[in-house]
DRENDO-1510 file (C-alpha; in Angstrom, 1 decimal, always signed):
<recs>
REC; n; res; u; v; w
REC; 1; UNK; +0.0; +0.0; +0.0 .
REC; 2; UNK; +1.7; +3.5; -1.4 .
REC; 3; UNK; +1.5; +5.8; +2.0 .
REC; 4; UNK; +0.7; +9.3; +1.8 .
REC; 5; UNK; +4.1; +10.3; +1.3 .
REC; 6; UNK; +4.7; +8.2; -1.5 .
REC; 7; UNK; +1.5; +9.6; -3.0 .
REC; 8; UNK; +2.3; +13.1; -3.2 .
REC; 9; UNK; +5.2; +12.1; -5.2 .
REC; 10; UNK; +3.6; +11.2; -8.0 .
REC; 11; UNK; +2.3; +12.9; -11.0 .
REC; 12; UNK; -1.3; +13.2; -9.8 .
REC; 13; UNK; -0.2; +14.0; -6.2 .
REC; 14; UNK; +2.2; +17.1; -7.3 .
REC; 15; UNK; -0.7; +17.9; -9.5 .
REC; 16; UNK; -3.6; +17.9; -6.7 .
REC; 17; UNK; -1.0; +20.0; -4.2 .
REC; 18; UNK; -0.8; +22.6; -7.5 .
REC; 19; UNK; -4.3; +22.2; -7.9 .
REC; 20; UNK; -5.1; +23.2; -3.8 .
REC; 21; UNK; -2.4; +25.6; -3.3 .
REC; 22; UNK; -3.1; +27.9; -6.5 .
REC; 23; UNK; -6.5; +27.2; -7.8 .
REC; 24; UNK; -8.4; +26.5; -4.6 .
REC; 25; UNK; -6.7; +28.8; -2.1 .
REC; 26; UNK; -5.8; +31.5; -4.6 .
REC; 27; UNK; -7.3; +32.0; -7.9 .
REC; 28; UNK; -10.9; +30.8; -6.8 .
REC; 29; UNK; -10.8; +33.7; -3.8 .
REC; 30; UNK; -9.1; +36.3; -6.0 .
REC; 31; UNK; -11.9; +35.9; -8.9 .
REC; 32; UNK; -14.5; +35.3; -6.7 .
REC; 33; UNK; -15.5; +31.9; -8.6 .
REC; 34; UNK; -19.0; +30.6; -7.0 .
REC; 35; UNK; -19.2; +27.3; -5.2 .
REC; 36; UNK; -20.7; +25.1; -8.0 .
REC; 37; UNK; -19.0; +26.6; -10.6 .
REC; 38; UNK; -15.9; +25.4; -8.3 .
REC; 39; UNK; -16.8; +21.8; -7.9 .
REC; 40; UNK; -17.6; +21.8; -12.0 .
REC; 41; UNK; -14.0; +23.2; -12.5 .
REC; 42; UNK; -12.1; +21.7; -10.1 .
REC; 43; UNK; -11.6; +18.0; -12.0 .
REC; 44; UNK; -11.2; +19.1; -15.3 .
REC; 45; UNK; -8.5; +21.2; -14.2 .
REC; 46; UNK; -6.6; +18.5; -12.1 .
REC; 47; UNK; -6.7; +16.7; -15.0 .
REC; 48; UNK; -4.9; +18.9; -17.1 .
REC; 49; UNK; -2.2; +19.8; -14.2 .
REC; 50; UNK; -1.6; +16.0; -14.3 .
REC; 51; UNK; -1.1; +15.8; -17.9 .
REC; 52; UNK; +1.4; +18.4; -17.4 .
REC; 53; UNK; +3.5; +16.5; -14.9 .
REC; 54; UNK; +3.3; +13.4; -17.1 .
REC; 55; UNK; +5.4; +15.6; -19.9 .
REC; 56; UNK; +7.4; +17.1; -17.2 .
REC; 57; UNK; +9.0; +13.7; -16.7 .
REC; 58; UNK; +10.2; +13.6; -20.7 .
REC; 59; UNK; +11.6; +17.3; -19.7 .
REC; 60; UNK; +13.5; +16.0; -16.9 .
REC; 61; UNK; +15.0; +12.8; -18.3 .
REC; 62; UNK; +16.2; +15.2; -21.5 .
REC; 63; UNK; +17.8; +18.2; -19.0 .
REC; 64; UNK; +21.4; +17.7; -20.6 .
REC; 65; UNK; +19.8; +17.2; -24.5 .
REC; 66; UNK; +19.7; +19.9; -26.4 .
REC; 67; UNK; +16.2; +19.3; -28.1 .
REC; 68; UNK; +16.7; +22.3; -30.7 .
REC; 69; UNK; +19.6; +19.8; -32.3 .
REC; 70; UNK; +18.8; +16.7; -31.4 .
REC; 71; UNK; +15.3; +14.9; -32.3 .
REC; 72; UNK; +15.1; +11.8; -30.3 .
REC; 73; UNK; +12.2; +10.0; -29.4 .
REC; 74; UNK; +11.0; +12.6; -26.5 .
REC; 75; UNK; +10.9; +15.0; -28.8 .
REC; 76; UNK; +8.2; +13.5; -30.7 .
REC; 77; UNK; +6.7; +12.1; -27.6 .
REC; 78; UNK; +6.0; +15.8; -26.7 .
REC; 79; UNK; +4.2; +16.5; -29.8 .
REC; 80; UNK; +2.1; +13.5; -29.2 .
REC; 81; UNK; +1.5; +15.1; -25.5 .
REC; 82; UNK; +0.6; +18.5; -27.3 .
REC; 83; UNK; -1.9; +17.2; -29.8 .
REC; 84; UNK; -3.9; +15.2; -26.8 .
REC; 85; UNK; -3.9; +18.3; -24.8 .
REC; 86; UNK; -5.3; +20.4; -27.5 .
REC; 87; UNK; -8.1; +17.9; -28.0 .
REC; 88; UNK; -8.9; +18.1; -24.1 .
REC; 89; UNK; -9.0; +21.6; -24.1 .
REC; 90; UNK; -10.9; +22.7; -27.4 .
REC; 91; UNK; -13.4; +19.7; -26.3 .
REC; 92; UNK; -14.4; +21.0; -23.2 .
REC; 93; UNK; -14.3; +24.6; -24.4 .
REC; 94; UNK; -11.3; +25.6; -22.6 .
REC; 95; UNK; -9.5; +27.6; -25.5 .
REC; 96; UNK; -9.5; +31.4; -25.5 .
REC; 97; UNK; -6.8; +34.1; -26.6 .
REC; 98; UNK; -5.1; +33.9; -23.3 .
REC; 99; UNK; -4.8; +30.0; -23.1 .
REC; 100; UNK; -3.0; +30.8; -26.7 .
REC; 101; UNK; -1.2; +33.2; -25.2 .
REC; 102; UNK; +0.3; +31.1; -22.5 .
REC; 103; UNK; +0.9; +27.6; -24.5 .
REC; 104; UNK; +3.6; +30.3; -26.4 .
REC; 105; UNK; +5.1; +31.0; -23.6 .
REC; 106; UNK; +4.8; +27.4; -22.2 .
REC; 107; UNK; +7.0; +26.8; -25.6 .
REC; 108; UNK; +9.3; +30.0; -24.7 .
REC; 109; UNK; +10.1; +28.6; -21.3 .
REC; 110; UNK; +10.5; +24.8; -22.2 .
REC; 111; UNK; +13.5; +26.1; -25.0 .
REC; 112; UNK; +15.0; +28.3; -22.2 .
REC; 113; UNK; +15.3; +26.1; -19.5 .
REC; 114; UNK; +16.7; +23.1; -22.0 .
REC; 115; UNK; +19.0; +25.7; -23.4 .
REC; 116; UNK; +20.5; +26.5; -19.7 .
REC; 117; UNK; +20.9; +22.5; -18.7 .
REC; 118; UNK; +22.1; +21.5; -21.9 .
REC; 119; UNK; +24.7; +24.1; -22.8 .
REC; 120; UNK; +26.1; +25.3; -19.5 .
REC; 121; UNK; +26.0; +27.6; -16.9 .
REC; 122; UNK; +22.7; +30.0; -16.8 .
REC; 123; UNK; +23.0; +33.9; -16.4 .
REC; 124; UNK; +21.5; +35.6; -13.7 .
REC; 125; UNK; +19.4; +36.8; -16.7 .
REC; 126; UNK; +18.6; +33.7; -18.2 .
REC; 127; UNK; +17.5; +32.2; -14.4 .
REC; 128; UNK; +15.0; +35.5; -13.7 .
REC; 129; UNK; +13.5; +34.7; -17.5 .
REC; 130; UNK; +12.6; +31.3; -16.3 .
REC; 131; UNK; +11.8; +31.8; -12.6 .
REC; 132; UNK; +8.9; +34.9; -14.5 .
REC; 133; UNK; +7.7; +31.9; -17.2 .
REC; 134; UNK; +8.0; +28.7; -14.9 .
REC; 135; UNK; +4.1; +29.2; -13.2 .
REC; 136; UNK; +2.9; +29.2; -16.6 .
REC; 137; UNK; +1.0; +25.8; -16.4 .
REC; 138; UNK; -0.8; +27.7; -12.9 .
REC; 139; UNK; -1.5; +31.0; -15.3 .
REC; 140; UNK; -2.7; +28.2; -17.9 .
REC; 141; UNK; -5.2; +26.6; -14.9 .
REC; 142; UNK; -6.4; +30.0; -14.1 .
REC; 143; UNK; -6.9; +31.4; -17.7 .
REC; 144; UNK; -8.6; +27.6; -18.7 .
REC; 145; UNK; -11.1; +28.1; -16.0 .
REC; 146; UNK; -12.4; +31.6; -17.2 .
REC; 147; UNK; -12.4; +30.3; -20.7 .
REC; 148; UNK; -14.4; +27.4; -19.2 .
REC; 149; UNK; -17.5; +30.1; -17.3 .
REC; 150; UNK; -17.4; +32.1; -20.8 .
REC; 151; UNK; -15.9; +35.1; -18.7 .
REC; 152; UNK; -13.2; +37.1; -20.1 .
REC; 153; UNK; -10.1; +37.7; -17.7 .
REC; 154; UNK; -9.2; +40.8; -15.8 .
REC; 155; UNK; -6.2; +42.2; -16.9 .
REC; 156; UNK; -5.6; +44.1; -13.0 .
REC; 157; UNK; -5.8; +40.9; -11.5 .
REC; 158; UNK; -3.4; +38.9; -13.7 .
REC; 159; UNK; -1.0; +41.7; -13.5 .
REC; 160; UNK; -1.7; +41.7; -9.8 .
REC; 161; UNK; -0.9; +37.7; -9.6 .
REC; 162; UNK; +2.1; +37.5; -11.9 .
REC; 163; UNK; +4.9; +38.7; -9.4 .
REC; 164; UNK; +2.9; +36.4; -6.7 .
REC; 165; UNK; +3.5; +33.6; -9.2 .
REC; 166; UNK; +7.1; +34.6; -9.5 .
REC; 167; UNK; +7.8; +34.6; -5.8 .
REC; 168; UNK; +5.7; +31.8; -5.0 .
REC; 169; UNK; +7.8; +29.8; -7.3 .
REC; 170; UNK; +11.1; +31.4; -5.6 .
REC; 171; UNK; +9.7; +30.2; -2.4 .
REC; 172; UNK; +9.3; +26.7; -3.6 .
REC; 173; UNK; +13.0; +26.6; -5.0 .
REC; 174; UNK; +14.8; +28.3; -1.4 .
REC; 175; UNK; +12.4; +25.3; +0.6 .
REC; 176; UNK; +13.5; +22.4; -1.5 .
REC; 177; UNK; +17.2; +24.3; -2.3 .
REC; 178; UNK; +18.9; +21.0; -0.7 .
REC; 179; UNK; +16.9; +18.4; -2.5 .
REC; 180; UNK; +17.2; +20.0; -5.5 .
REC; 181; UNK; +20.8; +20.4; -5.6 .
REC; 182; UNK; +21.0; +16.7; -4.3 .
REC; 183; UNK; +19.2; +15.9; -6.8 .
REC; 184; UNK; +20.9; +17.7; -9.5 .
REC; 185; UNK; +17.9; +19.8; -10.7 .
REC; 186; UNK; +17.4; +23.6; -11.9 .
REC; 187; UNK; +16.9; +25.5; -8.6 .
REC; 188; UNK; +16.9; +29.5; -8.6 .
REC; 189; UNK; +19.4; +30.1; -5.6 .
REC; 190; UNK; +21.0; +27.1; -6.7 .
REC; 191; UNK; +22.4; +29.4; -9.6 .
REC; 192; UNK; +22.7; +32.3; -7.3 .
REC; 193; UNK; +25.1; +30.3; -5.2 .
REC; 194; UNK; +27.1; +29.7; -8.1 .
REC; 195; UNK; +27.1; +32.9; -9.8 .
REC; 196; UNK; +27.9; +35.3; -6.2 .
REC; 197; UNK; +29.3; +32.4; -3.9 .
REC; 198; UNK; +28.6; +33.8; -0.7 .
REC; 199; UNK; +26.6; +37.1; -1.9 .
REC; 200; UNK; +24.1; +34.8; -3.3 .
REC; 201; UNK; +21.4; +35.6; -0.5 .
REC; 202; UNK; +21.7; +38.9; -0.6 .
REC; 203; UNK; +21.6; +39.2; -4.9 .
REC; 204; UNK; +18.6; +36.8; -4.6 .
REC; 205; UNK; +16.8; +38.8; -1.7 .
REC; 206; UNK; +17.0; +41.7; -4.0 .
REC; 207; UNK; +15.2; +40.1; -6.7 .
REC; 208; UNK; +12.3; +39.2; -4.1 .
REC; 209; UNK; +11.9; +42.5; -2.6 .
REC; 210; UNK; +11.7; +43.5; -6.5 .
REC; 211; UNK; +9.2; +41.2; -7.3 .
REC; 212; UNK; +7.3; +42.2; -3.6 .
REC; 213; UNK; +7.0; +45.7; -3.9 .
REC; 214; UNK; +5.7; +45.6; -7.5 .
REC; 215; UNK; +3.0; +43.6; -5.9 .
REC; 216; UNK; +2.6; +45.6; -3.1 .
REC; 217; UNK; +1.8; +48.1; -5.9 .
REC; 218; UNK; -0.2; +46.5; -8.5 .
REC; 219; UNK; -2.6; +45.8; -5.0 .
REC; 220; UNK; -2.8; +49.3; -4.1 .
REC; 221; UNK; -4.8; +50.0; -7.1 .
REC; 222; UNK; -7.6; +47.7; -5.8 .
REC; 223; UNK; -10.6; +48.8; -3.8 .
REC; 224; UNK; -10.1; +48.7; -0.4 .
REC; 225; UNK; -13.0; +46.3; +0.9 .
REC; 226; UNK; -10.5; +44.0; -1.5 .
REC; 227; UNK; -7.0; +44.9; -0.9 .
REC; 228; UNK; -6.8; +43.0; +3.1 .
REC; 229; UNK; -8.3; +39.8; +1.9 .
REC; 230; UNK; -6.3; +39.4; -1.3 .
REC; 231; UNK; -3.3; +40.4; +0.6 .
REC; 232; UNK; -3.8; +37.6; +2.9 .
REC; 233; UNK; -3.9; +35.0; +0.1 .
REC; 234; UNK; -1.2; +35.9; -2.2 .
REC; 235; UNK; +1.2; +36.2; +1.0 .
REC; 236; UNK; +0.7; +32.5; +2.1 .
REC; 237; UNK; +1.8; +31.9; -1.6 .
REC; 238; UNK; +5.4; +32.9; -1.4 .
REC; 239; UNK; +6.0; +34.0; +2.6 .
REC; 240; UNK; +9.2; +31.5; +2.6 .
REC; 241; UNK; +10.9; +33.8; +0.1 .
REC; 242; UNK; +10.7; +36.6; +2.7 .
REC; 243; UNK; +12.3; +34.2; +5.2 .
REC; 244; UNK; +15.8; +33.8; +6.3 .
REC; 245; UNK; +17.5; +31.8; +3.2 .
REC; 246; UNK; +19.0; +28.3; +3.8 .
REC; 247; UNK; +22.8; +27.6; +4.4 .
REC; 248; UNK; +24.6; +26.9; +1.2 .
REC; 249; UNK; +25.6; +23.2; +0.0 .
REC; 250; UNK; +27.8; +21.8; -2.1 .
REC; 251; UNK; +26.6; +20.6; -5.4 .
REC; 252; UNK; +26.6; +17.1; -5.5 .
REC; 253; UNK; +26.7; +14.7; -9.1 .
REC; 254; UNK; +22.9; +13.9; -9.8 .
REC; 255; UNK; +22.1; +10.0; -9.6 .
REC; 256; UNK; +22.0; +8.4; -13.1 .
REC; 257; UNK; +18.5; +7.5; -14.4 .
REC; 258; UNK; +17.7; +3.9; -14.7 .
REC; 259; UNK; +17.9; +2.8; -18.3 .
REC; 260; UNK; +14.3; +2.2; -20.4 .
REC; 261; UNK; +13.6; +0.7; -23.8 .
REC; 262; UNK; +13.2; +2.7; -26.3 .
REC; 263; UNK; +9.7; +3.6; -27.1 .
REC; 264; UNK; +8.8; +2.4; -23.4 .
REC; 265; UNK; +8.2; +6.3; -22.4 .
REC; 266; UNK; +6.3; +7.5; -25.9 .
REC; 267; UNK; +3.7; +4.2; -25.3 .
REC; 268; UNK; +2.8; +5.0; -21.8 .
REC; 269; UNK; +2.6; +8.4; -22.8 .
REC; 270; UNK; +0.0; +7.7; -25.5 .
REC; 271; UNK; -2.3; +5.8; -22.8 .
REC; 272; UNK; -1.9; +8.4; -20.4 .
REC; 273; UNK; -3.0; +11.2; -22.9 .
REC; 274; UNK; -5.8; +8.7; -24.4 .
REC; 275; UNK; -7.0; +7.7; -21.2 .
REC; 276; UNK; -7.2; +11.9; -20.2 .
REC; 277; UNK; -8.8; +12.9; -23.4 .
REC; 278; UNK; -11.6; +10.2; -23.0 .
REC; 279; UNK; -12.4; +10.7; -19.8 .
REC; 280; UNK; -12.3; +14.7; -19.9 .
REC; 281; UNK; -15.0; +14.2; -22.9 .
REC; 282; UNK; -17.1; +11.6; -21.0 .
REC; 283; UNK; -16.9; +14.2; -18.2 .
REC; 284; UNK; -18.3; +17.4; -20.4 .
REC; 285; UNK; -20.7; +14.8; -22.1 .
REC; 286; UNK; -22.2; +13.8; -18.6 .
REC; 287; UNK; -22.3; +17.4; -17.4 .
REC; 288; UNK; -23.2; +19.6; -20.4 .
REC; 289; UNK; -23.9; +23.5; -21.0 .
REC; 290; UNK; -19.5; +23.8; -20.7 .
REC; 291; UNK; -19.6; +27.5; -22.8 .
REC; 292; UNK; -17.5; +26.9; -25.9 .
REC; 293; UNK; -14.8; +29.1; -26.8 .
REC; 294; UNK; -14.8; +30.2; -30.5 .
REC; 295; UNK; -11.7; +27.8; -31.7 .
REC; 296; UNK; -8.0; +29.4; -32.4 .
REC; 297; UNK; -5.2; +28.0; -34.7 .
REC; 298; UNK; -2.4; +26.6; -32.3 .
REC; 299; UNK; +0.5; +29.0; -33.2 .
REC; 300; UNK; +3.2; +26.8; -31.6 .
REC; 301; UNK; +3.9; +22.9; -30.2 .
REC; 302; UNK; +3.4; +23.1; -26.4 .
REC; 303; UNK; +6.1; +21.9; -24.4 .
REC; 304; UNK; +5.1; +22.0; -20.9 .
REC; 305; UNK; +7.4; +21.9; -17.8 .
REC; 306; UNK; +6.9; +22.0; -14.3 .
REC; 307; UNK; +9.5; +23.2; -12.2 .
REC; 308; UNK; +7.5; +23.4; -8.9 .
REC; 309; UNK; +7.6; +20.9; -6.4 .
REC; 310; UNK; +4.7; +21.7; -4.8 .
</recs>
């Protein structure tokens, strides 16, 4: 029997923990999203989260590939991802301009963060561009589930929640900053660490209070009755990056990943994406009166990555 622990592990636990810490406990009390309309939501969206973490694990496996010059067969496994994901979302009406929008810069971020493990070191620039695009599968949850009421977004809320995102993904990266580096993976004061040595904290800690105080300003500009309650939600977000910062450790080499057969990762994938795509139609089919978006040509593959643990 898996134990709890053991569950929240895997791909569906990582993506219910996403799932509860943005969508439930932020997004859903920043937009004000009804009760109903929140258990209607809620699965589809899990499933889609889940789907992300099952490409996340072709991501990982390909971290010192560089998939611009090299086509192996996780590079066409991702495609196979994107196409199942596309047929989730335009099924259950869950496609709008700013779900476009975002599976670009899903695609932006996947070819920056390869780029950085595959090449070499990352500059300080390079590691901000990634920590900004990195919660785009969250931004992707929230934008899906206004396409799904048939409500446009507003643009002074996402503005308002984009340097939350940012630091609530710093956050994640200083709290797992020893696993990660154990483990060999991209971690933001990871590269920090190697770019200032001992400065580190204090270079990172200026990018936070960067990040904060544009916040702190985007939430001035709400109405009052608003501005304490949303406060109090987007600070339980990223509150560990405003926390003393964790002693540094050495890097150590990452474990080598057990060898597969080829094709072994691209069939499971298939299932996984046929088994999503069935079940998210059987779902809309059962519920009815999902709003349909007006359907969009897909400008780019999506290549989605999760770097959050949590």
């Amino acid at each position: 029997m898996n134990s709890p622990a053991v569950l929240a592990l895997t791909p569906l636990g990582k993506a219910a923990a996403i799932v509860r810490d943005y969508v439930l406990r932020m997004y859903y009390v920043v937009d004000e999203v009804p009760r109903l309309q929140r258990l209607r939501l809620t699965p589809v969206l899990l499933g889609v989260e889940y789907l992300v973490y099952r490409v996340d694990s072709l991501a990982e496996r390909n971290a010192t590939v560089d998939l611009d010059a090299v086509r192996n067969d996780d590079y066409e496994a991702f495609h196979t991802y994107k196409k199942a994901f596309e047929k989730v979302l335009r099924a259950l009406g869950a496609w709008n301009e700013d779900v476009a929008f975002l599976v670009d810069e899903a695609e932006r971020f996947i070819r920056l963060e390869n780029g950085a493990t595959s090449r070499g070191a990352a500059t300080r620039e390079d590691v901000l561009a990634m920590v900004e695009l990195r919660p785009t599968d969250v931004r992707l949850l929230r934008a899906m589930a206004f396409a799904l009421r048939g409500r446009p977004m507003d643009p002074a809320t996402r503005e308002l929640l984009w340097p939350v995102e940012v630091l609530a993904d710093m956050a994640n990266d200083l709290q797992h900053y020893e696993r990660d580096v154990a483990a060999g993976t991209l971690n933001v004061y990871a590269v920090f660490v190697e770019l200032y040595g001992d400065a580190a904290a204090v270079e990172l800690r200026r990018e936070v209070d960067r990040y904060k105080s544009m916040f702190l300003e985007r939430l001035s500009a709400l109405p009052p009755e608003r501005r304490a309650r949303i406060a109090e939600v987007c600070r339980t977000r990223f509150e560990a990056a405003l926390e003393p910062y964790p002693p540094v450790v050495a890097a150590r080499p990452a474990p080598a990943p057990p060898a597969r057969p080829l094709g072994t990762y691209l069939r499971k994938g298939v299932v996984v994406c046929a088994a999503l795509t069935v079940g998210a139609l059987a779902a809309a089919a059962h519920r009815g009166g999902w709003p349909r978006s007006s359907p969009l040509p897909i400008r780019s593959p999506l290549h989605l990555k999760r770097g959050r643990t949590s």
